[in-house]
C-alpha positions in Angstrom: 30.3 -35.8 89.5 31.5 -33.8 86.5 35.0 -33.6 88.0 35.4 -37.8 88.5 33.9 -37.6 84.8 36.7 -35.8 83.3 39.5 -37.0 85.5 38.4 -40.6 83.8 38.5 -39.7 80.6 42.1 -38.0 81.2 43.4 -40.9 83.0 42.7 -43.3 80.0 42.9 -46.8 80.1 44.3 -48.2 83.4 44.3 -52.0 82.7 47.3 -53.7 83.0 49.5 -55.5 80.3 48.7 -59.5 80.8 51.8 -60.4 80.3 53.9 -57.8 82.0 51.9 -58.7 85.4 51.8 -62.3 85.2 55.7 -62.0 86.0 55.0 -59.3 88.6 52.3 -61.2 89.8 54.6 -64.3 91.0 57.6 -62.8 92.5 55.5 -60.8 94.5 53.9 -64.0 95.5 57.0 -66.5 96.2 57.5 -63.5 98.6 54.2 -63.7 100.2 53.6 -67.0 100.6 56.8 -68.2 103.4 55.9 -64.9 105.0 51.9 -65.8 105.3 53.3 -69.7 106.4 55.3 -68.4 109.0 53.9 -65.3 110.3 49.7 -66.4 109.8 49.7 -70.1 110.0 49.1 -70.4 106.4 46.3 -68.1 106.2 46.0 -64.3 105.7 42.5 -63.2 106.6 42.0 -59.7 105.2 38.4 -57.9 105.9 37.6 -55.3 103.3 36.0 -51.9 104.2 34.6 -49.3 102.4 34.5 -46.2 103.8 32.6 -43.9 101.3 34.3 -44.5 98.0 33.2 -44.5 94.1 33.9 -48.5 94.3 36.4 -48.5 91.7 38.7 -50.1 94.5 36.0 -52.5 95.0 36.3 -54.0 91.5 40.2 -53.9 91.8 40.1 -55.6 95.1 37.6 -58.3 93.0 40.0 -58.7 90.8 42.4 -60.1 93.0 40.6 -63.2 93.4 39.6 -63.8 89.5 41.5 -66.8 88.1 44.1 -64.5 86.8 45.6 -62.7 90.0 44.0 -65.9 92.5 45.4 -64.5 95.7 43.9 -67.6 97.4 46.6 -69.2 95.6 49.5 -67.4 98.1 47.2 -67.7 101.6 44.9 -64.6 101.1 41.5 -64.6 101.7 38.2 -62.0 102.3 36.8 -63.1 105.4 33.1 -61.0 106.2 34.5 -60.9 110.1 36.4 -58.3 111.3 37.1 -60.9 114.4 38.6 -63.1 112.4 40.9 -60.7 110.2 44.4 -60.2 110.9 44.4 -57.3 108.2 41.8 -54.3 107.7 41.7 -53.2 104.2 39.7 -49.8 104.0 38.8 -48.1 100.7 37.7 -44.5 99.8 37.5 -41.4 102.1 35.2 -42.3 105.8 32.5 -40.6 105.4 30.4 -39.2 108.3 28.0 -42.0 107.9 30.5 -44.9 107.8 33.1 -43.1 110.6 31.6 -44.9 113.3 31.8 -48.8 111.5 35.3 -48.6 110.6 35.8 -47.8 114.2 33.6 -50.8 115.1 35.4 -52.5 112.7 38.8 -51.7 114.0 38.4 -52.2 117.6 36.4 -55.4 116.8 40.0 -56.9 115.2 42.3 -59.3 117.2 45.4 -56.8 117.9 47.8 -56.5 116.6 46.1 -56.1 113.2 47.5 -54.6 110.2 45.8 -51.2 108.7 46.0 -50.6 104.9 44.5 -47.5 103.6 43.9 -48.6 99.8 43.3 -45.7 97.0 43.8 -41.8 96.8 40.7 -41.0 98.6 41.6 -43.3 101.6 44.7 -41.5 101.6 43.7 -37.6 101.2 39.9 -37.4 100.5 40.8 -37.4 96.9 38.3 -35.3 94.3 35.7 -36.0 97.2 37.6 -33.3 99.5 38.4 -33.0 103.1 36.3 -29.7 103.1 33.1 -31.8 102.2 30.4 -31.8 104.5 29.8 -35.7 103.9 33.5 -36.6 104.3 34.9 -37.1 108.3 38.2 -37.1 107.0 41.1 -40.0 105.5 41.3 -43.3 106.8 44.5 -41.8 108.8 42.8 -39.6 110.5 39.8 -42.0 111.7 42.2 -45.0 113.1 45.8 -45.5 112.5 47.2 -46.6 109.6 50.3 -48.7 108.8 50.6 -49.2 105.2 48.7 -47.2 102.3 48.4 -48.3 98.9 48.0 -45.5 96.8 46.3 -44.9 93.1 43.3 -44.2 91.6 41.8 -47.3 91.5 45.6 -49.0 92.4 46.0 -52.0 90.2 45.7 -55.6 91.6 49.2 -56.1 91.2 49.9 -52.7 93.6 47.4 -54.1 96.1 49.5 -57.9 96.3 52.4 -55.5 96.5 50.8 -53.3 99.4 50.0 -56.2 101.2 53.4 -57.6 101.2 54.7 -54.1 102.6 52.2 -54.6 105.6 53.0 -58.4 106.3 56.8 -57.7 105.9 
């Protein structure tokens, strides 16, 4: 705990400039939105996972949908069924407890679905650690992975952006 203490206070503040974004914010989006039309009849259906981690991907992934980012706005939404998803976002490292659901999880998707491994501890364990006895590993090595989004907690802006990569 000490360790994701002090790696917080060196990493400073990690909000975005508002105005800086807003710009990012809708290019990335006029590039979403034909792609979504075309490719998911209007509507991206993304179901959220989290496999273990501190949650600050959580609140990013929240963000998303305030009335600043409003992904809803471009064709994304959260659905709570992975049988309706098209798109698996999964968050922190799997731990041993959660390995089996986002197995569940990904086998229960309509193929092909997209995988997007969101965060440095869905990516390699982060400060967690692959040698921990709680952690069965990264999202990569529990079910495949095509596109990974990677920061500690990556903005909202970097999660539009990963999810363009995947749809694209």
């Amino acid at each position: 705990m000490l360790r994701l203490f002090r790696k917080a206070l060196r990493g400073g503040v990690q909000t975005e400039p508002l105005a800086d974004a807003e710009h990012e914010i809708l290019r990335i989006g006029q590039q979403l939105e034909p792609l979504i039309k075309a490719r998911y009849q209007g509507s991206l259906a993304i179901r959220a996972v989290d496999g273990g981690s501190c949650n600050a991907c959580e609140l990013e992934i929240h963000a998303t949908n305030n009335c600043y980012y409003d992904i809803e706005r471009f064709g994304i939404h959260f659905t709570a069924s992975p049988r309706f998803a098209d798109m698996l976002l999964v968050t922190g490292p799997v731990t041993r407890n959660m390995e089996t659901a986002v197995k569940m999880t990904y086998e229960a998707m309509p193929k092909p679905g997209l995988v997007v491994a969101m965060g440095d501890c869905a990516l390699d364990c982060g400060p967690f650690g692959r040698d921990n006895y709680a952690i069965a590993g990264a999202v990569s090595d529990i079910i495949p992975v095509d596109v990974t989004i990677a920061g500690c907690p990556p903005t909202p802006t970097d999660i539009i952006q990963g999810i363009l990569t995947a749809i694209s």
